[in-house]
N, C-alpha and C positions, 0 to 999 in steps of 0.2 A: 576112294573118291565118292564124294555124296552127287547126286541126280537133283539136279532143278526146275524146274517150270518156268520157262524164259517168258516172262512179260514186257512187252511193250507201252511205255509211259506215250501219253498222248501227243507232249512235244517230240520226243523222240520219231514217232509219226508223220509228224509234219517235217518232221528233220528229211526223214525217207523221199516223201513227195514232193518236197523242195530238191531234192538232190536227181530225182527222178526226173523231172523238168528241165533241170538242166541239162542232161543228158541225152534229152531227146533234139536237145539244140546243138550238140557236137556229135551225134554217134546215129547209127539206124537203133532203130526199135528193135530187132535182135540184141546190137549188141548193148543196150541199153537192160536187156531184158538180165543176158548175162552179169553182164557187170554187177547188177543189182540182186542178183540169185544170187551172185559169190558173198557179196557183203550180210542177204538173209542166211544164209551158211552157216557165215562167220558170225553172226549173233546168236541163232540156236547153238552153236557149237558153247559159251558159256555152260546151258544146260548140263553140262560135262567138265569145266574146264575152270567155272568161275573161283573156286577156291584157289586156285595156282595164283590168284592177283589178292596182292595185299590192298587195305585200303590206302588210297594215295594221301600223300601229302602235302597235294600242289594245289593252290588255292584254287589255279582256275579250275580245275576238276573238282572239289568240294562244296563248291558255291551251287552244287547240283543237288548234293547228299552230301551231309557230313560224312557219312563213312565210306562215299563214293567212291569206285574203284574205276580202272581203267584196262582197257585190252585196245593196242594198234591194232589195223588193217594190215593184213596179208602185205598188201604194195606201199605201206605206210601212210595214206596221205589221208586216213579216218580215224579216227579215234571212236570209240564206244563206250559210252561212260556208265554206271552200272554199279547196285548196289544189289545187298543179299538181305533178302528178308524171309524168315522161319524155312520155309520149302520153295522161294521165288526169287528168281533172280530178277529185279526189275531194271530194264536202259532204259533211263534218264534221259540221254540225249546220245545224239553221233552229229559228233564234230567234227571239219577239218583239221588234220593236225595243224596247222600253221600256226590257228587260234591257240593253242596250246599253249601258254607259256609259263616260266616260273615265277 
């Protein structure tokens, strides 16, 4: 398995700080803290992981990156949307799954 360099796209960013915000309006700032370590976890963890995802072929996740790939959230309900370039794995965006569709 090849080693990546996980970068974060600048929407994908604001994806975090929008989700961040919300969080802090239903949960403490702990667990808001956690919650949001589990999901940076779960994005560095591509660095290791990102070849196991084919590229998708669902338009709403391509409308990101043609050769956009996809990894769900541990509890289902994010999506990470994510593509491979030379030595970099770049997310694109983190979406709600709901948004998801075929």
């Amino acid at each position: 398995m090849k080693n990546y360099r996980v970068k974060i796209s600048n929407l994908a960013r604001l994806d975090v700080e929008s989700l961040s915000d919300f969080l802090l309006t239903v949960m403490s700032v702990e667990g808001a803290r956690k919650y949001l370590d589990t999901m940076i976890a779960e994005v560095q963890s591509l660095g290791i992981l990102a070849d196991l995802y084919n590229p998708s072929t669902m338009v709403t996740i391509r409308q990101y990156h043609p050769k956009a790939r996809r990894m769900v959230s541990h509890n289902r309900r994010w999506v990470y949307i994510f593509h491979i370039e030379g030595e970099n794995v770049i997310v694109d965006r983190i979406r709600p799954s709901k948004t998801i569709v075929e």
